[in-house]
C-alpha positions, 0 to 999 in steps of 0.5 A, a space after each residue: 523249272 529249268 529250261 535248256 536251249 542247246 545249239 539254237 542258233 547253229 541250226 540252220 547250220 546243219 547242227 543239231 538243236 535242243 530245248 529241254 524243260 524240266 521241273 515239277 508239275 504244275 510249275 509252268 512248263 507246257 505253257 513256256 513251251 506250248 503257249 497260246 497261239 492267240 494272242 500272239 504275244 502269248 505263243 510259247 517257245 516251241 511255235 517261235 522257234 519253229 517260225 524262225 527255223 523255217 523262215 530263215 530255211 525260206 530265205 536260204 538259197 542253194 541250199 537243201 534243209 531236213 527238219 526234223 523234230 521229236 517231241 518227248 515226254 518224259 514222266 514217272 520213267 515212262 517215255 512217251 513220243 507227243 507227235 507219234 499216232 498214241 501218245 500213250 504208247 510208251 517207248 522203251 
């Protein structure tokens, strides 16, 4: 599958940032993404990224952060928001 990082670094720089997985089923995306929290050296991306965002939003001084994230699913041109209330929902 393929993994897209966009503007990563530029973050904590006000820009705005992707990942984008994309592949067929099955073929390890959740996992790169999700990972498991225990062993720690098995969390995937998305709980790495987080961390390093809001540590380095922790370190910053006179400044003010909005993090903002949304998680999409996107499978048989259904769209689906993975943080929303029902995640079975589909969005136009």
């Amino acid at each position: 599958f393929y993994l897209l990082f966009l503007h990563f670094q530029g973050v904590t720089e006000g820009y705005n940032g992707t990942i984008f997985a994309y592949g067929q089923t099955g073929s390890g995306k959740s996992f790169t993404m999700q990972g498991v929290m225990d062993p720690s050296t098995q969390k995937g991306i998305l709980p790495r990224t987080f961390e390093h965002i809001f540590e380095s939003v922790q370190c910053a001084e006179n400044a003010k952060f909005l993090v903002r994230a949304s998680y999409l699913e996107i499978y048989n041109e259904d769209i689906r928001d993975l943080l929303g209330a029902d995640t079975k929902q589909k969005l136009e």
